[in-house]
Structures are given as C-alpha cells and as structure tokens.
Chimera marker file (.cmm) of the C-alpha trace (Angstrom):
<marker_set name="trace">
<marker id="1" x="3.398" y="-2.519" z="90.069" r="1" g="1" b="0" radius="0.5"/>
<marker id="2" x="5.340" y="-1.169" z="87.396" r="1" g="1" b="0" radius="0.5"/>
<marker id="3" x="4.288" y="0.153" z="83.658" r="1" g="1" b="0" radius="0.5"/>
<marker id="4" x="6.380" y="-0.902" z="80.377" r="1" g="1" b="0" radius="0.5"/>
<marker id="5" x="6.289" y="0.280" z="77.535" r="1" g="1" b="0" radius="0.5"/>
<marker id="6" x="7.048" y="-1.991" z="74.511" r="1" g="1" b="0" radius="0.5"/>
<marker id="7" x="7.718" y="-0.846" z="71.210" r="1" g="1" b="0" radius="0.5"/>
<marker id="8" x="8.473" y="-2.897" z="67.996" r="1" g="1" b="0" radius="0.5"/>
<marker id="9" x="11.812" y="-2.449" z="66.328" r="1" g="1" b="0" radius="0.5"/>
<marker id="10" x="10.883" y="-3.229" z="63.035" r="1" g="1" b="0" radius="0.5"/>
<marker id="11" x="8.427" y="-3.756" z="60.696" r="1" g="1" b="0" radius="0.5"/>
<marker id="12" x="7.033" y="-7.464" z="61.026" r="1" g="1" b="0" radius="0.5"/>
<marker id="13" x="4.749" y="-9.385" z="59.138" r="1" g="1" b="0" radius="0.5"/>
<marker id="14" x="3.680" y="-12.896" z="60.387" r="1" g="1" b="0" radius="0.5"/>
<marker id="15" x="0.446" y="-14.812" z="58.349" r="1" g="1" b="0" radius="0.5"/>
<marker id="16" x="-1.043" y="-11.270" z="56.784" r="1" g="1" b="0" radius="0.5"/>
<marker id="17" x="-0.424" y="-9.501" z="60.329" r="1" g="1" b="0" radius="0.5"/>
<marker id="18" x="1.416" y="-6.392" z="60.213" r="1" g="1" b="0" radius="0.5"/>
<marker id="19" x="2.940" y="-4.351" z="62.602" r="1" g="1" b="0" radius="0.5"/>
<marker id="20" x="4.912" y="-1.249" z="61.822" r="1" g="1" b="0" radius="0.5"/>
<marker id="21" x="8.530" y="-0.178" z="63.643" r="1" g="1" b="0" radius="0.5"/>
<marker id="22" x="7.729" y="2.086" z="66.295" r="1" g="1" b="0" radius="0.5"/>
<marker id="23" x="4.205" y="0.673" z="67.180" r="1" g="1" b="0" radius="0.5"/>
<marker id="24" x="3.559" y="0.727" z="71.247" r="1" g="1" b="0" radius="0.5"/>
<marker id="25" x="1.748" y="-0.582" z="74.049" r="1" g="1" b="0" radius="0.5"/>
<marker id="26" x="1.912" y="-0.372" z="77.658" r="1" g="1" b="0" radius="0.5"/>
<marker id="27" x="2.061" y="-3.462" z="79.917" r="1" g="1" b="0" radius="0.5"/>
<marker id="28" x="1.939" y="-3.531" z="83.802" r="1" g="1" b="0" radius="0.5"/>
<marker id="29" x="3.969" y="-5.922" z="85.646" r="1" g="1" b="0" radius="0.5"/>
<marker id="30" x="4.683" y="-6.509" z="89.414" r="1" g="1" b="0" radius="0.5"/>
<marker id="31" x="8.971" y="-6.327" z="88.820" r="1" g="1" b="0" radius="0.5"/>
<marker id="32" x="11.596" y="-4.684" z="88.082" r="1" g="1" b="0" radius="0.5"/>
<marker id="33" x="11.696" y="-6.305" z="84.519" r="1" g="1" b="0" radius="0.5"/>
<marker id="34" x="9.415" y="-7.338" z="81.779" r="1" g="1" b="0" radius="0.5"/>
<marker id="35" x="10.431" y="-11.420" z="81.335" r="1" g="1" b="0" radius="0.5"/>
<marker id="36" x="9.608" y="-12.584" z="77.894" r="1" g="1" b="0" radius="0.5"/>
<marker id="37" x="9.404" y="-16.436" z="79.213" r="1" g="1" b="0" radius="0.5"/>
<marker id="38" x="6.324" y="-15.885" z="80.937" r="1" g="1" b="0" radius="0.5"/>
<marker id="39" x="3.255" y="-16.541" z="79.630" r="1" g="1" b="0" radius="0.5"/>
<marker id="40" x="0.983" y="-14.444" z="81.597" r="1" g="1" b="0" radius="0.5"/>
<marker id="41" x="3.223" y="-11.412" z="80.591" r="1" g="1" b="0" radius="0.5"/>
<marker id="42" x="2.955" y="-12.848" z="76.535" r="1" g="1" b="0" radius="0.5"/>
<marker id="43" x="-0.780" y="-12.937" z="76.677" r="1" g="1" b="0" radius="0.5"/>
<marker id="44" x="-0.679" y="-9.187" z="78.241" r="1" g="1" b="0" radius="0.5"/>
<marker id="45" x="1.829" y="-7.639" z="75.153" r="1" g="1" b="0" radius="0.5"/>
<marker id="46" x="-0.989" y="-9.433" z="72.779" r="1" g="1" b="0" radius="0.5"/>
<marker id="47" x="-3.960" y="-8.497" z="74.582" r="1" g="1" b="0" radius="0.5"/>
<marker id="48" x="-2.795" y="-4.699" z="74.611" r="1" g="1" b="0" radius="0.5"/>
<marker id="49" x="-1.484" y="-4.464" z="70.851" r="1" g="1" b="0" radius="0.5"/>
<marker id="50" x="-4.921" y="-5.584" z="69.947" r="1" g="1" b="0" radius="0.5"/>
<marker id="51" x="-7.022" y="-3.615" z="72.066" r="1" g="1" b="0" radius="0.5"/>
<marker id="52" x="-4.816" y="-0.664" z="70.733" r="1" g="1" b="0" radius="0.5"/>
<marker id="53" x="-4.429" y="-2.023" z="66.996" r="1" g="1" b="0" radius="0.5"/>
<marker id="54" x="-6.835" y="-4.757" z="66.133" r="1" g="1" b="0" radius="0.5"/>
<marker id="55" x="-3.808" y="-7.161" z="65.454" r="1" g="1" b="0" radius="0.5"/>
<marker id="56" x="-2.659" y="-10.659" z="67.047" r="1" g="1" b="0" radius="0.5"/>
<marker id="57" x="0.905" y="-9.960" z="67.648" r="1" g="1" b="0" radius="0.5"/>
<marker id="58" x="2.792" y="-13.205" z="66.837" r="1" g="1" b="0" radius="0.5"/>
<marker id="59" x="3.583" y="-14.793" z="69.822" r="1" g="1" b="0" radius="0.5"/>
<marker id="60" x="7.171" y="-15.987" z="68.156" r="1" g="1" b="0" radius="0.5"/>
<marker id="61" x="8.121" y="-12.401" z="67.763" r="1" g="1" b="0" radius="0.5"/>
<marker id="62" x="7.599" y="-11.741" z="71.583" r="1" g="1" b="0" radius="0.5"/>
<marker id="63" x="11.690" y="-11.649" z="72.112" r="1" g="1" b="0" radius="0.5"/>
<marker id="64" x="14.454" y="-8.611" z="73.008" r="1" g="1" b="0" radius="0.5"/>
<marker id="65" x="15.443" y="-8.776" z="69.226" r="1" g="1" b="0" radius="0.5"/>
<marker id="66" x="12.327" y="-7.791" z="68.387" r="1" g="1" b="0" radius="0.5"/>
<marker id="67" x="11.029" y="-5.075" z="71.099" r="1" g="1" b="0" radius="0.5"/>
<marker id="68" x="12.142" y="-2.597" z="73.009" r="1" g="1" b="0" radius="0.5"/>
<marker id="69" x="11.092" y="-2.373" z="76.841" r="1" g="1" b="0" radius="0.5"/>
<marker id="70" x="11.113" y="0.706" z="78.623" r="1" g="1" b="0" radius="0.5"/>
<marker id="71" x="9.849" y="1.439" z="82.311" r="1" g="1" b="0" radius="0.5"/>
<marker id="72" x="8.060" y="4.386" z="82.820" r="1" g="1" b="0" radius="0.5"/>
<link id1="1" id2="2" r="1" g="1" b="0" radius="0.2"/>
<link id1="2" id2="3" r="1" g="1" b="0" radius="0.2"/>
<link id1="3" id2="4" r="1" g="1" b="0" radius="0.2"/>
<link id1="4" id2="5" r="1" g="1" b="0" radius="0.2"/>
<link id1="5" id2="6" r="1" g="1" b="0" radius="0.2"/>
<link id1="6" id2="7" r="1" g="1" b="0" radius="0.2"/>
<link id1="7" id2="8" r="1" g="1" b="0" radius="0.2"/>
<link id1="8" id2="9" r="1" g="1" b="0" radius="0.2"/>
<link id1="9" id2="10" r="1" g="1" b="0" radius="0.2"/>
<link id1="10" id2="11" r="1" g="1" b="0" radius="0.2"/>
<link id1="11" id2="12" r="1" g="1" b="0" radius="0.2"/>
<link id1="12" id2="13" r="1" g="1" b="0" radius="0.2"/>
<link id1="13" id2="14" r="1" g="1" b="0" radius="0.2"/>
<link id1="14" id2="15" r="1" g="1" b="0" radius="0.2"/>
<link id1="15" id2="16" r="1" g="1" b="0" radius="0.2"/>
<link id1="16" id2="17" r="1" g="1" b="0" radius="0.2"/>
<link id1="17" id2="18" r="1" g="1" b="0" radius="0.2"/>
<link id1="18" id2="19" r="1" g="1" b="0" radius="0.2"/>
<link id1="19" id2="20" r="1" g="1" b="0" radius="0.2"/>
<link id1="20" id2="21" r="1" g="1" b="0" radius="0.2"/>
<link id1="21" id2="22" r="1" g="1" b="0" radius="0.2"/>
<link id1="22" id2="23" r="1" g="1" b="0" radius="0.2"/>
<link id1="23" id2="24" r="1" g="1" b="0" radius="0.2"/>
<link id1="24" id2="25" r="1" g="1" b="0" radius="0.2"/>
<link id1="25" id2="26" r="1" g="1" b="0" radius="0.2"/>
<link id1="26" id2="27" r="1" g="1" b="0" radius="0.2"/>
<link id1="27" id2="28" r="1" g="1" b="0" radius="0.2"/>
<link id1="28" id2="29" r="1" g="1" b="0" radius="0.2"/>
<link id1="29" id2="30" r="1" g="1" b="0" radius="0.2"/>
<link id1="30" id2="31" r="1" g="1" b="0" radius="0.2"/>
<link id1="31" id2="32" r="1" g="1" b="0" radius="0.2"/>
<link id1="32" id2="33" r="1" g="1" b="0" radius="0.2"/>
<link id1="33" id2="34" r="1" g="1" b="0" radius="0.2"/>
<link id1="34" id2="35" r="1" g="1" b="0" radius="0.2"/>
<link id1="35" id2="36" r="1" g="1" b="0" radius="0.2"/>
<link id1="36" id2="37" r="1" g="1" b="0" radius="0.2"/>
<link id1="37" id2="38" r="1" g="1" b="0" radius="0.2"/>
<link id1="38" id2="39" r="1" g="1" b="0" radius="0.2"/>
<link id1="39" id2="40" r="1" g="1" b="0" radius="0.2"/>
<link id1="40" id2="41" r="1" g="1" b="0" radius="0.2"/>
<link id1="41" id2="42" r="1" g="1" b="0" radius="0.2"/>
<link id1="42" id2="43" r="1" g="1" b="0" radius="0.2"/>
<link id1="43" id2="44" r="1" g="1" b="0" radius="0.2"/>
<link id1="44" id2="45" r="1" g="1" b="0" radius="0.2"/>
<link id1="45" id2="46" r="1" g="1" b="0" radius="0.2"/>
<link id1="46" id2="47" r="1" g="1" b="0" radius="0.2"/>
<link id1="47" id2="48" r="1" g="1" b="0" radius="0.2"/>
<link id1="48" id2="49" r="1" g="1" b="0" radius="0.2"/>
<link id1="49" id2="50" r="1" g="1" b="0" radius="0.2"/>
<link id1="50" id2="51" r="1" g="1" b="0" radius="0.2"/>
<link id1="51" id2="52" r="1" g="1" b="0" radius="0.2"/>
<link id1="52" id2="53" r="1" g="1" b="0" radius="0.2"/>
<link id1="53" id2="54" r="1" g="1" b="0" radius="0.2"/>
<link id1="54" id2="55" r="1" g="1" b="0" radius="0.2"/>
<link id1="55" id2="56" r="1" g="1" b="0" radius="0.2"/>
<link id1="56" id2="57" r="1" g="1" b="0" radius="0.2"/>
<link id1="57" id2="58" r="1" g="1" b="0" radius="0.2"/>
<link id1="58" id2="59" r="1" g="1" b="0" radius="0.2"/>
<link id1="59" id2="60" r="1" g="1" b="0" radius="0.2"/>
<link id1="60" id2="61" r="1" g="1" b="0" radius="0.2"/>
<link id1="61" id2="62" r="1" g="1" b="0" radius="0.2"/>
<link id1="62" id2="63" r="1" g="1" b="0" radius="0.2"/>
<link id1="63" id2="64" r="1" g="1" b="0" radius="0.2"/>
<link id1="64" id2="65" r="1" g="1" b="0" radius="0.2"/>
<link id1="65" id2="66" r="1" g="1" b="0" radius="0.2"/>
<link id1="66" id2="67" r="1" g="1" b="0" radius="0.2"/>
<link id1="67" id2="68" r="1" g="1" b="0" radius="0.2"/>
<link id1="68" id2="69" r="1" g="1" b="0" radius="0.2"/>
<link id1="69" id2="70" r="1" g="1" b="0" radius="0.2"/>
<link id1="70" id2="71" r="1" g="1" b="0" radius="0.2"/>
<link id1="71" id2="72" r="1" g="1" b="0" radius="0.2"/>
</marker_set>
C-alpha cells in the first residue's frame, strides 16, 4: 500500500467552494500510481480534503492539470 500526497496547483473555486494553491491531503492506494479514472480513488481525494478542510472538492477538478501527486 502506498501513500500520495496530492496538492492543488491553483486556486479553484467551483459553486462557493474554495480551495487555495498548495492545499494537501494524503491518499493511500494499493499501486504504483494514483489513477484519476477511478472512482474509489475520487471518493478518497474528496473524503480526505474534507475531513482535513471542511470542503467538497469538485469532482471535475479531480485531473493532472489540476493536482500534483507525489508518493511518499
């Protein structure tokens, strides 16, 4: 099982939701990468940015243009 951290590259703003640039959360996943096109790994990046934050991250912003992955 491997950790990611995902950070947003920008500020977003999506139906009164805000997220700053450089916001984080990690996200554990059994691979070697994060895939955006599955939806179990979606509802994870949401579930953690608003246990951290309080905030629904937009699902439509869920893309590599939008976040950065690391693995730790």
């Amino acid at each position: 099982m491997a950790l990611f951290k995902v950070t947003t590259k920008r500020f977003l703003l999506s139906g009164g939701k805000r997220l700053e640039a450089g916001m984080t959360a990690e996200v554990s996943f059994n691979g070697s990468t994060l895939p955006f096109s599955n939806s179990t790994v979606k509802a994870e990046i949401q579930r953690q940015f608003k246990m951290k934050y309080n905030v629904d991250f937009p699902v439509g912003y869920m893309n590599g243009n939008e976040l950065k992955v690391e693995k730790l």
